[in-house]
C-alpha positions in Angstrom: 54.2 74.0 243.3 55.1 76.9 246.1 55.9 80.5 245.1 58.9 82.0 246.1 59.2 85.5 247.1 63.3 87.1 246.8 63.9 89.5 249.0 65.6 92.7 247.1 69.1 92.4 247.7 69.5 96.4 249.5 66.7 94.8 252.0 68.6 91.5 252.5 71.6 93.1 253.4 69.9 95.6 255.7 68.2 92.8 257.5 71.2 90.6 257.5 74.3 92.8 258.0 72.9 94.7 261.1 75.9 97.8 260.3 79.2 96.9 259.4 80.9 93.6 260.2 84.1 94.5 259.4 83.8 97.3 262.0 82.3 95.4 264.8 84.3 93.3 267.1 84.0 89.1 266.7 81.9 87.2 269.3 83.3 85.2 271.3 84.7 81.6 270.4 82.4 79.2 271.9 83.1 75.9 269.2 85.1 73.1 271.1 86.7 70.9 268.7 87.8 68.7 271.2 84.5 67.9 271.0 83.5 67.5 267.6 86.8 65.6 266.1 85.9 62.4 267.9 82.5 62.1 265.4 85.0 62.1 262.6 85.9 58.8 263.9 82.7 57.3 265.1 81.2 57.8 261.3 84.2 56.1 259.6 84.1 53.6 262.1 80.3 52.8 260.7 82.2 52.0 257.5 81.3 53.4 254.2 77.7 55.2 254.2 76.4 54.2 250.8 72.9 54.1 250.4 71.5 51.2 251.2 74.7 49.6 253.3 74.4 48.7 256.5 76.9 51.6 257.4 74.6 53.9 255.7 72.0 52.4 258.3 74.1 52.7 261.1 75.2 56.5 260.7 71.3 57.2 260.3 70.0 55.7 263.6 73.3 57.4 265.0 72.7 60.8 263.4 68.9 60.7 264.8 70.5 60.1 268.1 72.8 63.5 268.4 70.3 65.4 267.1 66.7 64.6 268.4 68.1 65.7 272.5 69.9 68.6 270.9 67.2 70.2 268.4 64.0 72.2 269.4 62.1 70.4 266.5 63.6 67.6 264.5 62.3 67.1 260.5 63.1 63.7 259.6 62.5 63.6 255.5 62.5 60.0 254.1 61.8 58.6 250.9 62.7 56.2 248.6 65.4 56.8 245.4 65.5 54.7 242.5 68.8 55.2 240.7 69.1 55.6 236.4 69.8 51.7 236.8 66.8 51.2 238.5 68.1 50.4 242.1 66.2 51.7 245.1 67.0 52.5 248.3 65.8 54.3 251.4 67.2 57.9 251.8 67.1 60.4 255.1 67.5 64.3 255.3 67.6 65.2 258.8 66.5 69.1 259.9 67.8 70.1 263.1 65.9 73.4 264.1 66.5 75.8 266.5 64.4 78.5 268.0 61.4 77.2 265.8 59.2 80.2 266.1 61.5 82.9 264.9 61.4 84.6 261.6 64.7 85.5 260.8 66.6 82.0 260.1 69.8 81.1 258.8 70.6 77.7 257.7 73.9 75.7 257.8 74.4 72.5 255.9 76.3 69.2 255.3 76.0 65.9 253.4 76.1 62.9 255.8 77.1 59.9 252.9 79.9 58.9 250.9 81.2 58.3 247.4 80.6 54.2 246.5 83.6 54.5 244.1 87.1 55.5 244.4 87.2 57.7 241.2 89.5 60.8 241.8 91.7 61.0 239.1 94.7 61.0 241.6 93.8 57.7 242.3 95.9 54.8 240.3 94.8 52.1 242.4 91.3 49.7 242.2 88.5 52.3 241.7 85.9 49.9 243.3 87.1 50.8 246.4 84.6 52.9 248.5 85.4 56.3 250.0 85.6 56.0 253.9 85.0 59.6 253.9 86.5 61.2 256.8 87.1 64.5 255.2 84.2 64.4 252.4 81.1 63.7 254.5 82.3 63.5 258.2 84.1 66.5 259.0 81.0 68.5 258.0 78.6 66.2 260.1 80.9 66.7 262.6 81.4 70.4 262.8 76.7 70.3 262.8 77.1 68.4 265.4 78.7 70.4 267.8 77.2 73.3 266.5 73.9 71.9 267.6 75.4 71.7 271.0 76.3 74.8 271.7 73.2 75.9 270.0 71.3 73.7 272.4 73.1 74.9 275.8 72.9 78.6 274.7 69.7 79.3 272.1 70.4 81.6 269.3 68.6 84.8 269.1 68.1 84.1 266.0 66.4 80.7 264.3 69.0 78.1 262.5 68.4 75.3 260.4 71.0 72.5 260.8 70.1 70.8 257.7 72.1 66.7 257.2 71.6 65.7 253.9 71.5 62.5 252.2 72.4 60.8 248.7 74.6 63.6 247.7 77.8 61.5 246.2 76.3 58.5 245.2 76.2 58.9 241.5 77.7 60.8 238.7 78.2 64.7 237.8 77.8 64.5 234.3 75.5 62.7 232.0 72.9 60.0 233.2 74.2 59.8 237.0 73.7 63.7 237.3 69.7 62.4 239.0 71.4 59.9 241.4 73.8 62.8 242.8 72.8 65.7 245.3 69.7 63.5 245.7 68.8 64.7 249.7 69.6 68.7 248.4 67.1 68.4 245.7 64.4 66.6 247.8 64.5 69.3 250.4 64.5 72.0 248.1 61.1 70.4 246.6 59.8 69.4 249.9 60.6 72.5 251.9 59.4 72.6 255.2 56.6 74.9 256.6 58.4 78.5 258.1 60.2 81.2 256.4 63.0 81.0 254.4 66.4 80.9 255.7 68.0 84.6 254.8 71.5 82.7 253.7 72.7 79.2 253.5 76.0 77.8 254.2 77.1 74.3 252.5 80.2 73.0 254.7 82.1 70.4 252.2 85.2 68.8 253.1 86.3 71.4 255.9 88.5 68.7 258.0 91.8 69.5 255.9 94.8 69.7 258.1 96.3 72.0 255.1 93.1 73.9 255.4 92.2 76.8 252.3 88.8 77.8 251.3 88.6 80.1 248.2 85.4 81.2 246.9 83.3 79.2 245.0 82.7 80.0 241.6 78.9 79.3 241.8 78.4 80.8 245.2 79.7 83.9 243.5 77.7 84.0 240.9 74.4 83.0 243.2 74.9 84.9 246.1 77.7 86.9 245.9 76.7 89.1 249.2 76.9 85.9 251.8 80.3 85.0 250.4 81.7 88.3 251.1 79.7 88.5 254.5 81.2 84.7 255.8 84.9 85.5 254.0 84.3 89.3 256.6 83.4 87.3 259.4 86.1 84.9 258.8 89.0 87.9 258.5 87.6 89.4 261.9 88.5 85.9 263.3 91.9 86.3 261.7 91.4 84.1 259.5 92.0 85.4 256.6 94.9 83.0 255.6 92.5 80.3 255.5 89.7 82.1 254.3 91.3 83.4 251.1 89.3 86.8 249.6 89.8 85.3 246.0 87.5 82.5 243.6 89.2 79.4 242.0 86.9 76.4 241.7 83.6 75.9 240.5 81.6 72.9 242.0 78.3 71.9 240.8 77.3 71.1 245.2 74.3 71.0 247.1 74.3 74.8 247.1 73.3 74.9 243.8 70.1 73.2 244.2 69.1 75.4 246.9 70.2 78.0 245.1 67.3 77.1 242.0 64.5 77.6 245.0 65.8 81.1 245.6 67.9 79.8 248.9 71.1 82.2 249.0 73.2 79.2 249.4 77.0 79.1 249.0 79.7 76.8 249.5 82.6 77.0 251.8 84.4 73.9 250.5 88.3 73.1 250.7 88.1 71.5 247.4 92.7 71.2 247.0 92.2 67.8 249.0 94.9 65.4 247.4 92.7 62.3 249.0 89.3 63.9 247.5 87.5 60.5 246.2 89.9 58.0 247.2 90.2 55.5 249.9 92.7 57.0 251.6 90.4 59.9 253.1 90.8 58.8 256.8 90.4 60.2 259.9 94.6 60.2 260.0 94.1 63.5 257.2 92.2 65.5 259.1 92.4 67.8 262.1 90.6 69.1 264.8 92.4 72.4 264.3 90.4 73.0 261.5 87.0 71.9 262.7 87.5 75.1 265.2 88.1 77.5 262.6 84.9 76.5 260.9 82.4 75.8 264.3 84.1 79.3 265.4 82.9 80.8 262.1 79.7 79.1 261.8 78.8 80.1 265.5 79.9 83.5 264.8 77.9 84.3 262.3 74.6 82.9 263.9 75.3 85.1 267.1 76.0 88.2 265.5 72.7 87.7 264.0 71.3 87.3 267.0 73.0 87.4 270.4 73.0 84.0 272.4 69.1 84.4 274.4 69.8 85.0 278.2 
């Protein structure tokens, strides 16, 4: 068991807020989607990444790949699930850090599988149909990705987890499936690694939408209500504040949530009015690479106005 120590939420602020956002100008835009989009279409192109697939395979030897050149330090967690039914299969969180040594961190997350079932209730045809997950997996891989680029070619001032998690769709969100369902979230959060923890956390979930709206989450709310309205400030000083709506509307049990029960500030900026959410038509044709710039420009915005870019 490891003790967690909370900071007081007047000291969190003062660390994290550095004056007021609202009042400072936004960094510069440094996120090329250009970029990123084309990893939307590499990971579909693996095929579905269900646990234990050889697509699920493929994507991991790929993700290790991108990241191991990019990070300072790369965590590779495996382990082995075995499901309610008593399947088992080999799982992978990948940790992505940057500026290893520093003591203020922020992290920045996304799940890196997809859903074995086609079980959106929008969906009328054969529910056996795996998700190819272009939107609800890839787009957040994708946006990490580049982030660890730019991370990598100018190091943040500050340190940043880039955490890809495993095994978070595979089962069900209510009754016995609820184990075999944000399966890499709750591993890392009972396997954390050594350093400090993070000061916030930000869960990117389906962010690809080319009709792209992210309300507030009704969990990241009620968790950590102060990094939702810090990320929905930064996003208004981008000008974003048509997509980054200042108002709540669904509540998603997410990976957030089981950072959150460690005493991570996590939250969830996920565009959760996706008509192709669990279905098989959530290909790469849905999303765009117009909104995998408003959310690298966020993402990268808030880790430099934490700490400027080192020189």
């Amino acid at each position: 068991m490891r003790l967690f120590r909370l900071l007081p939420l007047a000291l969190f602020l003062g660390v994290a807020c550095k004056g007021d956002p609202a009042a400072a100008p936004p960094p510069p835009r440094e996120f090329d989607a250009a970029v990123a989009f084309p990893h939307i279409a590499t990971q579909v192109a693996f095929g579905p990444r269900i646990p234990g697939t050889k697509g699920h395979l493929a994507q991991q030897a790929w993700l290790e790949a991108q990241l191991r050149p990019l990070a300072d330090t790369l965590i590779i967690q495996s382990w082995t699930h075995t499901t309610a039914g008593g399947v088992s299969f080999g799982l992978k969180n990948f940790v992505a850090r940057f500026n290893p040594a520093a003591q203020e961190r922020l992290m920045f997350l996304a799940h890196w599988d997809t859903r074995p079932i086609s079980d959106s209730p929008l969906w009328k045809g054969d529910k056996s149909i795996p998700v190819p997950g272009a939107n609800d997996g890839a787009s957040g891989v994708a946006v990490l990705l580049e982030v660890a680029r730019r991370l990598q070619m100018a190091k943040p001032g500050v340190g940043v987890d880039l955490l890809f998690t495993d095994g978070e769709d595979y089962g069900d969100f209510q009754g016995a499936g609820q184990a075999d369902v944000l399966i890499g979230s709750r591993y890392y959060a009972t396997h954390l690694p050594e350093g400090p923890m993070p000061l916030y956390a930000v869960l990117l979930d389906m962010v690809g939408d080319a009709d792209q709206q992210f309300y507030q989450e009704g969990n990241s709310l009620s968790g950590s209500p102060e990094v939702v309205q810090r990320v929905w400030a930064m996003g208004k000083r981008l000008g974003l504040q048509q997509v980054f709506i200042d108002a709540p509307k669904h509540t998603l049990i997410d990976d957030h949530v089981e950072l959150q029960k460690v005493g991570i500030r996590a939250i969830d900026v996920v565009d959760f009015d996706y008509p192709h959410w669990h279905t098989p038509n959530d290909t790469p044709d849905k999303v765009k690479a117009a909104s995998l710039q408003t959310v690298g420009d966020l993402v990268l915005a808030l880790i430099r106005e934490q700490g400027p870019a080192a020189k």
